[in-house]
N, C-alpha and C positions, 0 to 999 in steps of 0.2 A: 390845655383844654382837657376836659374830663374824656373819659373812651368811654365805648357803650355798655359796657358793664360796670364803672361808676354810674354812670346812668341809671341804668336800672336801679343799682341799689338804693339808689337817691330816690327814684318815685318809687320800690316798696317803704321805706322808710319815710315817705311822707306821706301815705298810703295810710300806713297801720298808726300815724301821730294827728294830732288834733291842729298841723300847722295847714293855712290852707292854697297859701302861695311861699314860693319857695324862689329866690334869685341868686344866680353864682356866675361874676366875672372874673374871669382871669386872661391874663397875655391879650386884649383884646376882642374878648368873644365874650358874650353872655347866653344864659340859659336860665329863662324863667317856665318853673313848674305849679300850675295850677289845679288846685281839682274843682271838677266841676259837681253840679247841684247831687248829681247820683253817687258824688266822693269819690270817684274814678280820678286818678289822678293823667293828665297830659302835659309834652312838652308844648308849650308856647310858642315861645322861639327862640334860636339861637342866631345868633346877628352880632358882625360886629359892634364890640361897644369902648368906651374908652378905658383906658385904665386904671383900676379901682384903687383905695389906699390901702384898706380893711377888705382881705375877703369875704364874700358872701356865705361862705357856707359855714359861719358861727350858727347860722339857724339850725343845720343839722346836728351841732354839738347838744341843742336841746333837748336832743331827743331818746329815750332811754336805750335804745339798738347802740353800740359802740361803733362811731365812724371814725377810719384812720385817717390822718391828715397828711401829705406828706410833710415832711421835716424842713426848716424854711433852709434855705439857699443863704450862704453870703455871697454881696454883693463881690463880684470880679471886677477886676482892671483888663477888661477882652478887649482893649484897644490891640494888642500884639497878638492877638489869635484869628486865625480863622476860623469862620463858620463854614461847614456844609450844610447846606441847606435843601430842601425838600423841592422835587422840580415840578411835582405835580400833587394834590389829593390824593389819599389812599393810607393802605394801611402798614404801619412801619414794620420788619423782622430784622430781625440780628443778624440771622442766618437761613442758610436757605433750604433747612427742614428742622423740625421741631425736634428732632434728634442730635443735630450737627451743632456744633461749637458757634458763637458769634463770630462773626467774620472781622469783627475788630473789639478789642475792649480801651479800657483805659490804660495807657503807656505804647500801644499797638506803635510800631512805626509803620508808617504809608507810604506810599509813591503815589505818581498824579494819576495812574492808572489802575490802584488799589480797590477792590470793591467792597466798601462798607458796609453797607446794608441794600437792605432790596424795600421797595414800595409799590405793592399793589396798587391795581387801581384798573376797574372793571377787570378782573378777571386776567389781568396783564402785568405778572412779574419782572419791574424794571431793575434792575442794578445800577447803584448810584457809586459812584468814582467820586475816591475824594479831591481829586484836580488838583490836590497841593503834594507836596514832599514834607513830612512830619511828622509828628507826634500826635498823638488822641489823649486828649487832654480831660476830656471830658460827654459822657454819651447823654445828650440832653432829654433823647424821650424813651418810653419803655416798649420790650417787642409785644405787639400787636394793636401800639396805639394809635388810633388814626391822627395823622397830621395834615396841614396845611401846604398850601402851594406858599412857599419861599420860607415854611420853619423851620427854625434853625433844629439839625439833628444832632452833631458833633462841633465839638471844637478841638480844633487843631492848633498846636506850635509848631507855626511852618520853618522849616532850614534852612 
């Protein structure tokens, strides 16, 4: 899912272009950006949606602003990993000040009492435990992205 500063950049970018509805799914979620008659651009909605083939935001490749795309993933064999996953809404940090080192990266070993990252959410820094014994194989979203209730954050090769 986008965070709110793709966000933004998405409606000035479809703001300052001649495009006048704008739709991006991905993992699940959609975001449809329209503008209205005075060219002010608004979110729609974002709402569950099903899984796309092609994502949606080739529309913003038309546009003369340079938008970065991330780089595509290959597909995994994560039948033999664990996920940690997100236990509540809010927002993801690495670590638990903007100065401090990430609290796990990739190769990290864990214990099942390890604290990975933290997840705001109103105002309430929770600490998420990775509950397995492993390895960090992989850090699936970036710090300050808002996530979902049960997204996957890490993967672990558990021991």
């Amino acid at each position: 899912m986008l965070n709110i500063d793709e966000i933004r950049q998405l409606i000035k970018l479809i703001d300052e272009s001649s495009i006048n509805e704008f739709t991006y799914e991905n993992e699940g979620s959609k975001v449809e950006l329209k503008k209205n008659a005075g060219g002010s651009v608004q979110m729609v909605q974002q709402v569950p949606a099903a899984p796309v083939q092609a994502p949606a935001a080739q529309a913003a490749q038309q546009q003369q602003a340079p938008v970065q795309e991330a780089p595509a993933k290959e597909e995994k064999d994560n039948g033999n990993l664990h996920k940690i996953t997100s236990p509540m809404v809010g927002t993801f940090y690495a670590s638990s000040s903007p100065e401090a080192d990430p609290y796990v990266t990739v190769g990290s070993k864990v214990t099942e009492s390890s604290v990975v990252c933290i997840v705001e959410a109103m105002k309430l820094f929770n600490e998420i435990e990775a509950e397995v014994k492993g390895e960090i194989v992989e850090v699936l979203v970036e710090n300050g992205q808002l996530v979902e209730y049960g997204q996957p954050l890490f993967l672990v090769k558990a021991e």
